[in-house]
C-alpha positions as CSV (number, residue, x, y, z in Angstrom):
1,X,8.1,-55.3,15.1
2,X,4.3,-53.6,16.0
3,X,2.7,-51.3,15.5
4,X,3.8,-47.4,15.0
5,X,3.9,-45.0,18.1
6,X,1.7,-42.1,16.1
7,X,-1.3,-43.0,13.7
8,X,-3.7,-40.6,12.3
9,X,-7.5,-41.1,12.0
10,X,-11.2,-39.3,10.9
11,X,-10.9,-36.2,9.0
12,X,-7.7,-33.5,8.0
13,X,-7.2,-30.8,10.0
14,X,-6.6,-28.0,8.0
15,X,-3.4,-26.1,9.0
16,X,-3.6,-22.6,10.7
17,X,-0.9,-20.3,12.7
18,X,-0.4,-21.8,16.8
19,X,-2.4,-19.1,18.6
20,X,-2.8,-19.6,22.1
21,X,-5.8,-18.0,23.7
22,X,-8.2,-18.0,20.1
23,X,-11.8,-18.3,20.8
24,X,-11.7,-22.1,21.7
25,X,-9.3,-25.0,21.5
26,X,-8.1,-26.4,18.6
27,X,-5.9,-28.9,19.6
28,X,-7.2,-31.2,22.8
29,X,-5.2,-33.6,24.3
30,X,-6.7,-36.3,26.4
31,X,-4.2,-39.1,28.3
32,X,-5.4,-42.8,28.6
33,X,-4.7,-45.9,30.3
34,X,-7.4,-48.2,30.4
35,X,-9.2,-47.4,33.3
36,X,-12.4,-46.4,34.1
37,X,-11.9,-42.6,34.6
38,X,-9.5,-42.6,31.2
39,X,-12.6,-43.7,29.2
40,X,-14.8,-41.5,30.5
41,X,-11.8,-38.7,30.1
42,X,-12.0,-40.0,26.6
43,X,-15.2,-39.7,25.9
44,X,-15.2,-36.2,27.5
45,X,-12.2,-35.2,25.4
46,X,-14.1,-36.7,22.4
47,X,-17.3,-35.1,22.5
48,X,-15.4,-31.6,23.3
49,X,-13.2,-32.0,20.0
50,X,-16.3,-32.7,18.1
51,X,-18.5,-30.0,19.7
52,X,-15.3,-27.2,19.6
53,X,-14.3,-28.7,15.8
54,X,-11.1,-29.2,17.6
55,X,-8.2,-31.9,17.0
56,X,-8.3,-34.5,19.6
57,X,-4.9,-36.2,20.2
58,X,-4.8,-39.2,22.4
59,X,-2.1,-40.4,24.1
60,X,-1.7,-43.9,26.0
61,X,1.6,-44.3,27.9
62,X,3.3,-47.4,28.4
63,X,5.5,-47.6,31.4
64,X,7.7,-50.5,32.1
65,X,6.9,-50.7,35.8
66,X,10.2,-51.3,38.0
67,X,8.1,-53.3,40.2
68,X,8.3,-56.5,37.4
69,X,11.7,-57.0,38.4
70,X,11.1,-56.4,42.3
71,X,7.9,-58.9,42.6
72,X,8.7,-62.5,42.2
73,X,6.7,-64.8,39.8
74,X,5.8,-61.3,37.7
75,X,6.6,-62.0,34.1
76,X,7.6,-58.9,32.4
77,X,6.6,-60.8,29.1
78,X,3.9,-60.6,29.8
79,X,3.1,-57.6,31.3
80,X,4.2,-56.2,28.1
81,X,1.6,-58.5,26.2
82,X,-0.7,-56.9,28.4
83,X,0.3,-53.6,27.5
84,X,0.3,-53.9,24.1
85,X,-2.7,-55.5,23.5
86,X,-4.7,-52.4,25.4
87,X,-2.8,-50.2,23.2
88,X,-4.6,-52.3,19.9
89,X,-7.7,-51.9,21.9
90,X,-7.1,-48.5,22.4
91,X,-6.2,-47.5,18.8
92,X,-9.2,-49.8,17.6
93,X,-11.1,-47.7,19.8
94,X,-10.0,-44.2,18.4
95,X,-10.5,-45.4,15.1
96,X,-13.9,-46.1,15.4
97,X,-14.7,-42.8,17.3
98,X,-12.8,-40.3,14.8
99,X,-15.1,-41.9,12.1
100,X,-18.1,-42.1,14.1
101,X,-18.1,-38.6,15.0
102,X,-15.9,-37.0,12.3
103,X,-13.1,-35.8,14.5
104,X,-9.2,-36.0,13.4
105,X,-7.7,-37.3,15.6
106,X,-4.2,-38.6,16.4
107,X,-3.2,-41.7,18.6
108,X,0.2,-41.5,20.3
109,X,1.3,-44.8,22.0
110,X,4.7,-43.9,24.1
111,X,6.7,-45.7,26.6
112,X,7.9,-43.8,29.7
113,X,7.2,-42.1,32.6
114,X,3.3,-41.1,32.2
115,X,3.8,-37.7,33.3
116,X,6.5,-36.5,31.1
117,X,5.2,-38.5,27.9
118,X,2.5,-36.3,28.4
119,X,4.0,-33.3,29.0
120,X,6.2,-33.8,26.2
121,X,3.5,-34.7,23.8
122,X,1.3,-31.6,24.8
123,X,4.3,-29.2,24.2
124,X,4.6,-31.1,20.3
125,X,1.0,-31.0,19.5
126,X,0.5,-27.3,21.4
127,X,-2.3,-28.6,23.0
128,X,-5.0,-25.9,24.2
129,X,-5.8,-28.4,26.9
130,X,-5.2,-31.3,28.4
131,X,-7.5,-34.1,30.1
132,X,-7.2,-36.6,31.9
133,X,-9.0,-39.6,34.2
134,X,-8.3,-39.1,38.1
135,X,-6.2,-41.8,39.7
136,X,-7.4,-44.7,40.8
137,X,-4.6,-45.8,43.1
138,X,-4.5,-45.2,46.7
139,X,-1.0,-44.1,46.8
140,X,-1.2,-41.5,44.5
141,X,-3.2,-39.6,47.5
142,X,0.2,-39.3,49.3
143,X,2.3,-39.3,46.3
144,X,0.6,-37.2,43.9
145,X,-1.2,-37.8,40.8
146,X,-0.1,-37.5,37.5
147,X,-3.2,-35.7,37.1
148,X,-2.2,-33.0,40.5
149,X,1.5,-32.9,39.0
150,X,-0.4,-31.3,35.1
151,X,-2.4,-29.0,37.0
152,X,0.6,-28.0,39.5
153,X,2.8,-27.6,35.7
154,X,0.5,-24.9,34.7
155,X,1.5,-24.8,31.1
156,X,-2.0,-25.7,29.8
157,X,-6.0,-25.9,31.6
158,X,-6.2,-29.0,32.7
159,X,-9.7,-30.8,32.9
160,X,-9.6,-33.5,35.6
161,X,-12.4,-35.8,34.4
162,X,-13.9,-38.0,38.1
């Protein structure tokens, strides 16, 4: 079947009233992807939760590319593969870190448009923040970045991590 879209890891948050605007975050989100700038986002994210005594929620986005079916000889078998064995990585990853460093944290793993997931899963978790990698693609310089599209939202600060 595989594995579930939310798991929780590291310590219990206790539960307080949503207040936006306390004396620091208490919920920060952080989007991942596997590149470069999303571990470094990570870690940013990481070390923030731990130094705030914040909950760090993590989310990796899985999106079916509609290029697979446009590009021939691409196996979308396998592009799944690929995607799901970054998302073990990934949660292997945020295991070890909430229990190295004592943060709870909460990995997401959803399949979608990146930009929405996350925009979605900020709005569930009322996240006082949101960070994220920039993009590495050159397109994204014309199109926009997922990252340019959060900030343009302007729901929640966004950190852009280089």
């Amino acid at each position: 079947m595989g594995a579930p879209d939310r798991e929780e890891y590291g310590p219990r948050t206790r539960p307080l009233p949503f207040e936006r605007g306390t004396d620091g975050p208490r919920v920060i989100m952080v989007g991942v992807d596997g590149t470069r700038t999303s571990e470094r986002a990570g870690s940013y994210a990481a070390g923030l939760a731990r130094r705030q005594g914040a909950a760090l929620v993590v989310v990796f986005v899985s999106s079916a590319s509609g290029l697979t079916s446009l590009v021939p000889g691409m196996d979308a078998g396998a592009v799944q593969r690929t995607h799901d064995e970054l998302a073990d990585e990934l949660r292997r990853e945020c295991r070890r870190g909430a229990e190295q460093w004592g943060i709870p944290l909460t990995f997401l793993c959803r399949r979608g448009d990146a930009y929405g997931e996350l925009c979605a899963a900020a709005d569930e978790f009322q996240a006082d923040m949101v960070v994220v990698g920039t993009s590495e693609q050159a397109g994204h310089r014309l199109v926009g970045s997922v990252a340019a599209r959060l900030v343009r939202t302007g729901r929640w600060p966004v950190v852009v991590v280089p």
